[in-house]
C-alpha positions, 0 to 999 in steps of 0.5 A, a space after each residue: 455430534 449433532 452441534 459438530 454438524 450445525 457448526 460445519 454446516 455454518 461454516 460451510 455456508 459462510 465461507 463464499 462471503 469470507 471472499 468479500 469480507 478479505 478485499 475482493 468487495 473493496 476493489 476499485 472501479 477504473 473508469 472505461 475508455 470513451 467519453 467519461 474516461 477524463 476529466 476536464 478541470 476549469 483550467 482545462 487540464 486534464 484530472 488524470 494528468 494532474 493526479 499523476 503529475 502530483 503522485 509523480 512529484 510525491 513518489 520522488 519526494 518519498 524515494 529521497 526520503 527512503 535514500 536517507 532513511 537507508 543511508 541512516 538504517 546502514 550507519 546505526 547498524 555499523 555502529 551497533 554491536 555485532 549480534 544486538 540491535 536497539 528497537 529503534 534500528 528495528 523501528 527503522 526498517 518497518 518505517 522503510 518499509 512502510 514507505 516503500 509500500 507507499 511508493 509500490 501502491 501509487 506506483 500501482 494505482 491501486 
């Protein structure tokens, strides 16, 4: 019974640092308002506005690529049996899938 205890005990100590190890410890700092909270490139521009104009124009490029892969997942699923579906059509939805988290996450700025 005695390596029961030790082993709970462990555990017990370490389950606050399980918290850092899921994410928490990972998060990224925004910077404050006032002086340092923009960026000013050589061409005197803002960096923020650049790095959202670029995510911007990405964001587009990707929602058009996420369209076609939609409309292409809709015509293979007509064309397949009924009740059977191919590991490519199921392919398929994890790529839109993984596109539309892309978008979600710069959509976010996380």
């Amino acid at each position: 019974m005695e390596p029961i205890l030790r082993r709970s005990a462990l555990s017990l100590c370490l389950l606050p640092l399980s918290g850092l190890a899921q994410g928490h410890g990972g998060a990224k700092i925004r910077p404050r308002s006032g002086e340092d909270a923009d960026i000013q490139l050589p061409n005197g521009k803002s960096q923020m506005d650049e790095i959202l104009k670029a995510e911007r124009e990405q964001n587009i490029k990707d929602a058009a690529k996420l369209a076609d892969l939609a409309d292409e997942l809709k015509q293979t699923i007509e064309k397949e049996d009924r009740f059977v579906f191919s590991l490519n059509t199921v392919k398929m939805t994890e790529d839109i899938e993984k596109l539309a988290r892309k978008i979600r996450t710069r959509m976010r700025h996380e």
